[in-house]
SELUMPA-243956 format. One record per residue (C-alpha): z, y, x. Coordinates in steps of 0.001 Angstrom, whole numbers, padded with zeros to 6 digits, always signed. Layout:
! SELUMPA-243956
ZYX;...
This chain:
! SELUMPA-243956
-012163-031888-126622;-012785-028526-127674;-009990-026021-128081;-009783-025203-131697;-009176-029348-132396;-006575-028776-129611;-004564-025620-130944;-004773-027759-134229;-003235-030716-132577;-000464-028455-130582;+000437-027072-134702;+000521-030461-135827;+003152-031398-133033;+005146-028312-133660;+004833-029156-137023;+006467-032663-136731;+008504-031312-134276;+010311-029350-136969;+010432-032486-139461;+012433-030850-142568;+013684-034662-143053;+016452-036075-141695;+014677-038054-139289;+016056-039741-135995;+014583-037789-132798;+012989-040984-131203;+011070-041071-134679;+009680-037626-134103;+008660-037770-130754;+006282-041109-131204;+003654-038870-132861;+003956-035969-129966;+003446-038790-127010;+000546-040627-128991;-000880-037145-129372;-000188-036556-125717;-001685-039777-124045;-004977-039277-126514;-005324-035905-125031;-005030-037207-121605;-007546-039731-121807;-010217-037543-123762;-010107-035095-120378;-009902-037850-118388;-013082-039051-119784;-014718-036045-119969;-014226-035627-116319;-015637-038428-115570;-018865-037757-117556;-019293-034906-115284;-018494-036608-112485;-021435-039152-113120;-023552-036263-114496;-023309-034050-111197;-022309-035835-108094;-025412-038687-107694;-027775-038060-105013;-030837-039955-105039;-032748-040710-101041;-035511-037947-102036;-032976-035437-103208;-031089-036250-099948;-034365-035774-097997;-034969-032254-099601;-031564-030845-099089;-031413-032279-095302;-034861-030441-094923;-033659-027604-095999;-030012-027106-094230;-030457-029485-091617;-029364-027764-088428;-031601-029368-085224;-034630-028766-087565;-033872-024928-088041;-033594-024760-084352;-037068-026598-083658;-038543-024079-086798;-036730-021043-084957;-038834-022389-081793;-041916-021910-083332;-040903-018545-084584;-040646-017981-080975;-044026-018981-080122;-045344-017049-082787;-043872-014088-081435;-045253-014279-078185;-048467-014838-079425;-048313-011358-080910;-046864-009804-078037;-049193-010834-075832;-052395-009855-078638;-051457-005907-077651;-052358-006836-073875;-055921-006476-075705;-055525-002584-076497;-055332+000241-074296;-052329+001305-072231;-050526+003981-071766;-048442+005056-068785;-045686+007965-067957;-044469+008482-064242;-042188+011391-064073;-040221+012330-060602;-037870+014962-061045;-036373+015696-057234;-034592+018271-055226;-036268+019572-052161;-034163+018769-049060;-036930+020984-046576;-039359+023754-047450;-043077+022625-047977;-045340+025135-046129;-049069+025002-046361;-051138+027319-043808;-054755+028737-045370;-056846+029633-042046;-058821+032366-041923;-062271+032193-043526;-061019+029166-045701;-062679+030680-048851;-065265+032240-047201;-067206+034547-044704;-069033+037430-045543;-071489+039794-044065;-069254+043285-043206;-068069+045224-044323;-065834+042201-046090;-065537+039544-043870;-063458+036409-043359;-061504+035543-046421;-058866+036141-045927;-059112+038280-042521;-055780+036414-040935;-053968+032506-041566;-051502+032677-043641;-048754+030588-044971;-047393+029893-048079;-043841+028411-048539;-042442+026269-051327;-038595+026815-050500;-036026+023973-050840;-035556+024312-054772;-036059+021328-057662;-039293+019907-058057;-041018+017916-060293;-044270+015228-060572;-045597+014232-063730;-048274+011592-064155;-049966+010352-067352;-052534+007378-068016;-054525+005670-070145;-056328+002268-069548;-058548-000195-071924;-059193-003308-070436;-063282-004627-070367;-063981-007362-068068;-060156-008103-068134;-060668-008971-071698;-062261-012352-070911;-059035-013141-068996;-056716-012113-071624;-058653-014066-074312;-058169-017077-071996;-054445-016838-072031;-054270-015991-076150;-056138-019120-076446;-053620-020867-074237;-050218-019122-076542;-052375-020266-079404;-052404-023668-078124;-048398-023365-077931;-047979-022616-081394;-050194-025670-082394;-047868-027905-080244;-044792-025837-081244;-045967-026827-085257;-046242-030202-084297;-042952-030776-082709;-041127-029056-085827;-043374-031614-087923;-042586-034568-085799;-038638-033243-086258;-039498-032871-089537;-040378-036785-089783;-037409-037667-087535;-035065-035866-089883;-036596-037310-092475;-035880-040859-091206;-032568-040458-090191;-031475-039491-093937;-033130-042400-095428;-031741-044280-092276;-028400-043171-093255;-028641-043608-096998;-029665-047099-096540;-026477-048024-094209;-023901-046396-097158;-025891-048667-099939;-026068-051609-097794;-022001-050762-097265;-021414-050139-100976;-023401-053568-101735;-020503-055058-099027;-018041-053624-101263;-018981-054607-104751;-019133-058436-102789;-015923-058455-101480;-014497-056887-104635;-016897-060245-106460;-014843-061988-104099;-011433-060698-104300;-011525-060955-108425;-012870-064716-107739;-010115-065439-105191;-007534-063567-108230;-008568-066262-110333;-008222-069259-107959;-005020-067644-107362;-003899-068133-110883;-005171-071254-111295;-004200-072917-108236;-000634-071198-108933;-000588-072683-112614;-001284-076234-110749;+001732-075632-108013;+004256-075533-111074;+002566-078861-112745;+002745-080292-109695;-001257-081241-109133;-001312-078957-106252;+000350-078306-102956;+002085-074850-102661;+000066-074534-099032;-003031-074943-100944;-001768-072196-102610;-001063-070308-099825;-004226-070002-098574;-005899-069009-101261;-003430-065512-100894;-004275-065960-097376;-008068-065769-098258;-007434-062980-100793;-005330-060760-098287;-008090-061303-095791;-010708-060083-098070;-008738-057055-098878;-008355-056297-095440;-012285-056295-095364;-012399-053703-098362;-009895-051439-096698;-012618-051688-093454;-015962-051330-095579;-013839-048321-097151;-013243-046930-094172;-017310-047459-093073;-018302-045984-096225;-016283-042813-095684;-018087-042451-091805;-021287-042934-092750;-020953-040134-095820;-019438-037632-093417;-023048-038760-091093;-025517-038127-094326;-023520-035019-095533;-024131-033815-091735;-027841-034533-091549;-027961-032331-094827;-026334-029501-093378;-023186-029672-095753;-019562-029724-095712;-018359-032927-094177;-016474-033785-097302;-019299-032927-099805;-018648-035555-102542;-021312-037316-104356;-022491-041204-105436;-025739-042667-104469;-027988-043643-107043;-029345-047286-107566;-032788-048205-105576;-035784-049587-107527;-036777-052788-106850;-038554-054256-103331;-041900-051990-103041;-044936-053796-103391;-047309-054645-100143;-048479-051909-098490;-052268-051229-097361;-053535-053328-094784;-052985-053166-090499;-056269-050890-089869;-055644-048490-093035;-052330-047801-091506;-052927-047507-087748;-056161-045062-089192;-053916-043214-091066;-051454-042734-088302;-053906-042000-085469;-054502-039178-088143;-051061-037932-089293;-049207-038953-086613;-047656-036003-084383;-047295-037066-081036;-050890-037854-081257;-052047-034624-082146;-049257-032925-079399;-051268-034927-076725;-054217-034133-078457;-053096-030389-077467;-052133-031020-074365;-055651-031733-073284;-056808-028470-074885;-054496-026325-073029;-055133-027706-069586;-058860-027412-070174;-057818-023691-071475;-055648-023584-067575;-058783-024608-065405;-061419-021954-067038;-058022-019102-066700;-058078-020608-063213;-061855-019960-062587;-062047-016413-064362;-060194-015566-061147;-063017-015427-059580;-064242-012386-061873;-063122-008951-061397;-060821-006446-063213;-062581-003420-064595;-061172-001288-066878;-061909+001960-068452;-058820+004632-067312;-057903+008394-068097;-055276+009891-065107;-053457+012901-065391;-050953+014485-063248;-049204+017752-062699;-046481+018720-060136;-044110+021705-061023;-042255+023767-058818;-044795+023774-056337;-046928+026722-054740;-050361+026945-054070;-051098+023169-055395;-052917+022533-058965;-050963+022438-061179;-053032+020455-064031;-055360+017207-062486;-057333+015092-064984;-060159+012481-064588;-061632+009752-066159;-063460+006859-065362;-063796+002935-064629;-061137+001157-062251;-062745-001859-060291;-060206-004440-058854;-061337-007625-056851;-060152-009508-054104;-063166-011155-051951;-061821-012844-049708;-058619-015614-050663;-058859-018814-048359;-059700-021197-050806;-057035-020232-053144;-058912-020236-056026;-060846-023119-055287;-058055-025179-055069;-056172-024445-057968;-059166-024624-059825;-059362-028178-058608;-055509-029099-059517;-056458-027473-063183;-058986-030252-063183;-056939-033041-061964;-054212-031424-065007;-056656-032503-067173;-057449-036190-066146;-053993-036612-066535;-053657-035140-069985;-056411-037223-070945;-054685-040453-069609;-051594-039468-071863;-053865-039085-075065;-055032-042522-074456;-051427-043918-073890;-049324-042128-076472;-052433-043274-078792;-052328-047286-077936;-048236-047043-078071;-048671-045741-081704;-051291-048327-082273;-048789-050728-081065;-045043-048828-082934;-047510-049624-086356;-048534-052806-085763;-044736-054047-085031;-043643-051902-087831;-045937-053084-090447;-045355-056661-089331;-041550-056035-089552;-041739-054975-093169;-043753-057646-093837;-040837-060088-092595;-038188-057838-094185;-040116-058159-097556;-040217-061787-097522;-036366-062121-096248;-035035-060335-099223;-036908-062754-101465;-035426-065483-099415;-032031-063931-099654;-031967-063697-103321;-032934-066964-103409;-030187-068723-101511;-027736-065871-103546;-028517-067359-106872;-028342-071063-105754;-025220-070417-104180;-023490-068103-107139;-024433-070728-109264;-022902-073968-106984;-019697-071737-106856;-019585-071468-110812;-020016-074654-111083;-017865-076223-108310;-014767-073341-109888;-015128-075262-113401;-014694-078761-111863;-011763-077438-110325;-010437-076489-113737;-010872-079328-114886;-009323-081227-112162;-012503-083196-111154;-012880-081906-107749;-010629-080552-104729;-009559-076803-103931;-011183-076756-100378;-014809-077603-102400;-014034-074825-104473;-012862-072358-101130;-016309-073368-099084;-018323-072521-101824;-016598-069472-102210;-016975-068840-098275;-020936-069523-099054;-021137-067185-101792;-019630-064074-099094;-022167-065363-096666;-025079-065001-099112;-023623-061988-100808;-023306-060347-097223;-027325-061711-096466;-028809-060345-099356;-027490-056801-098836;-028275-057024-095243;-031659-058299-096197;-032383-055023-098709;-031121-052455-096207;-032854-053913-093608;-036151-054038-095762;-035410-050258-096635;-034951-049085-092976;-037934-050926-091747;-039923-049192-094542;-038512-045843-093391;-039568-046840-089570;-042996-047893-090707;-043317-044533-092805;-042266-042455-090048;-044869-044489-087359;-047589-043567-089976;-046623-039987-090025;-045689-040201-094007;-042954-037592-095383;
C-alpha cells in the first residue's frame, strides 16, 4: 500500500471519527477496525511477496555462494597461494648474490708486526738494506673494524637450481589440484546437503497430507461416535494416530532446522541465514554410457592427475639426486677492508670463478640416487591404483544412479496406487460400507509410500551428486 492511499485512509478515519451526527460510538468505530484489519493484511501480504521474491535459493545458487565463502576451501586456495610464493622465492636463487660481513671489535692486546731488514729491498751502497734495521710496527689496543663485501652468480649451479624450480613447480600443480578436488568435495557436500533438507521438507508436506487426512477421519469418525455407528475407542485412536503424526512434524521440524544451520555453514554464512529452497525439475534423463564416463573421469578427475604429479616430481628428485655428482662453480667478486689497523691494506678486491666439489662421499650419492629410483616405482604403482579405484568409484556410481533412477519410478508408482486405494477406501467409510481399521491401514500405506518416494528422489539426487563428483564434473 503506498503512503498517500494510507494518509488518505488515516483522514477518512479521523474524519468518521469526528461524525457531526449523533451516532452511537460502537457505530463509529466499525469503519476504523475494518480500515485497520485491511491495512494489516495488505502489509502482511506484501511481506510475504518479498519473502517469496528474496529468500529462495536454488542447489546452483547454493553451490556458487558455498564456493565463494566456504571456509576449508579458502584455506586449501590460501595453500596454493603458499606454493606460489615459494616458487618465486626460490626463482631469485637464479640471480646473483650479494653478501655484507662487517666485524666491528675492540682490541683486548696490541697487534705488532716486525718488517726485517732488507724486506723491500737491497741495494748496492751507498743505500743499502731497506730499511737498514727490523722494525716494528704496533696497532695498540683501540676499536677495530673488518668489512667484507661479495658478489656471486651462480653457472654450473644453475642446472641444480632449475632442478628444484621444476620440483616447486610440480607443487603448485599438485597444490591446484587439491584446491580443485576441494573444490569438487565442496561442491558435493552442498548439493549433499540440499538434497537431505528437500527430502526433509517432502517428509513434512507428507505428514502434514497425513495429519489433515487423520483431521478428517477425526471428524467423521467423531460424527459416527454421537450416532452411535462407532465405538468411542475407535475414535480414540484415530487422535492417537493424529498426535503421533504431530509428534513426527515437531521432529522433521526440528531436522529441517539442523540441516539449514549445516548448508548455511558450507556457504560460509550466518547460521541463521533464512531462505526457502526452490522446487527440483523432474528425474534427469540417462546419462552417457559406462566407458564415456570412466574416459571422462580418468581425464577430469583430480586425484588422478595428483598421482599423475607425483610421478613427475620423484622423477624431478632422482635427476636433483644425480646432479650431485656435478660441481658448484660460480662466478664471485670479494672485497674486504679492515680499519683501525696499521701497516695492513686497507682496500682488497678480486674477482673470479669459485669451484666447489666433493670427490670422494662413500657411496652417498649412489645410494640416494638409487632410493630416488625406487621413489619412483612406487609413485608409479599409486598412479595405477588410485586410477583402477576411480575406474571402480564410477562404475558403482553410475550403476547406483541407474538403480536410483528406476526406484523413483517405482516409488511413484506404488504412491499413486496407494493415494488412490486410500481415497477410495475413506469414501466407503463415509458411506458406511467398510470398517475404520481398512480406512487406518490404508492410511498407514499411504505414509509408507509418501515416506518411499521422497526417500527415493533424494536418494536419486545424492547418487547423481556422487557420480558427478567421481567424474570430476562441477
Amino acid at each position: 500500500m503506498d503512503v498517500p492511499r494510507l494518509v488518505r485512509m488515516q483522514t477518512n478515519v479521523r474524519e468518521f471519527g469526528s461524525c457531526p451526527h449523533a451516532c452511537a460510538p460502537r457505530n463509529c468505530l466499525l469503519p476504523f477496525l475494518a480500515a485497520l484489519l485491511l491495512l494489516l493484511l495488505f502489509a502482511s501480504a506484501a511481506w510475504a511477496q518479498q519473502q517469496d521474491q528474496t529468500d529462495v535459493l536454488s542447489v546452483d545458487d547454493a553451490v556458487k555462494i558455498a564456493l565463494t565463502n566456504n571456509r576449508t576451501l579458502k584455506i586449501v586456495s590460501l595453500n596454493l597461494g603458499v606454493q606460489n610464493q615459494k616458487l618465486a622465492a626460490d626463482k631469485t636463487k637464479r640471480l646473483p648474490s650479494f653478501d655484507s660481513y662487517i666485524f666491528a671489535s675492540q682490541l683486548l692486546t696490541p697487534v705488532s708486526y716486525t718488517v726485517p731488514a732488507g724486506q723491500f729491498g737491497i741495494f748496492p751502497p751507498p743505500i743499502g738494506p731497506i730499511p737498514a734495521s727490523s722494525n716494528s710496527i704496533t696497532t695498540g689496543a683501540h676499536p677495530t673494524a673488518l668489512v667484507t663485501l661479495s658478489a656471486s652468480q651462480p653457472l654450473l649451479t644453475l642446472y641444480k637450481i632449475n632442478l628444484h624450480l621444476r620440483g616447486q613447480e610440480l607443487s603448485v600443480d599438485q597444490a591446484a589440484q587439491q584446491l580443485r578436488e576441494q573444490r569438487l568435495t565442496v561442491i558435493d557436500q552442498v548439493r549433499q546437503a540440499y538434497y537431505k533438507m528437500l527430502q526433509i521438507e517432502n517428509q513434512i508436506d507428507s505428514i502434514n497430507a497425513s495429519i489433515k487426512q487423520y483431521d478428517e477421519l477425526d471428524r467423521i469418525t467423531l460424527q459416527y461416535v454421537s450416532q452411535q455407528v462407532a465405538l468411542e475407542s475407535e475414535n480414540l485412536e484415530v487422535k492417537s494416530r493424529l498426535a503421533d503424526e504431530q509428534l513426527k512434524l515437531l521432529k522433521a521440524q526440528d531436522k529441517l532446522e539442523t540441516a539449514k544451520e549445516s548448508l548455511n555453514d558450507l556457504m560460509g554464512r550466518e547460521l541463521e541465514t533464512p531462505f526457502r529452497t526452490a522446487a527440483l525439475s523432474s528425474v534427469s534423463a540417462q546419462e552417457e554410457s559406462l566407458d564415456a564416463a570412466r574416459a571422462t573421469a580418468l581425464q577430469n578427475n583430480p586425484q588422478v592427475a595428483e598421482a599423475a604429479i607425483d610421478v613427475k616430481k620423484a622423477t624431478n628428485a632422482r635427476d636433483l639426486a644425480k646432479s650431485q655428482y656435478i660441481p658448484d662453480l660460480n662466478f664471485s667478486i670479494h672485497y674486504s677492508s679492515p680499519f683501525g689497523f696499521d701497516f695492513v691494506p686497507l682496500n682488497v678486491a678480486s674477482a673470479g670463478l669459485e669451484f666447489r666439489w666433493e670427490p670422494w662421499d662413500w657411496g652417498r650419492r649412489k645410494d640416494e640416487v638409487n632410493e630416488k629410483t625406487i621413489n619412483i616405482e612406487q609413485s608409479k604403482l599409486k598412479l595405477d591404483s588410485t586410477k583402477s579405484q576411480l575406474l571402480i568409484n564410477v562404475g558403482d556410481s553410475f550403476r547406483s544412479l541407474q538403480e536410483a533412477r528406476t526406484a523413483v519410478v517405482v516409488a511413484e508408482a506404488k504412491q499413486k496406487a496407494s493415494r488412490e486405494k486410500l481415497r477410495e477406501v475413506t469414501l466407503q467409510y463415509r458411506e458406511k460400507t467398510t470398517l475404520l481399521r481398512d480406512v487406518l491401514q490404508q492410511q498407514a500405506a499411504v505414509d509408507s509410500a509418501d515416506s518411499d518416494y521422497a526417500n527415493a528422489v533424494a536418494e536419486f539426487w545424492s547418487a547423481r551428486a556422487s557420480f558427478q563428483k567421481a567424474v570430476g564434473e562441477e
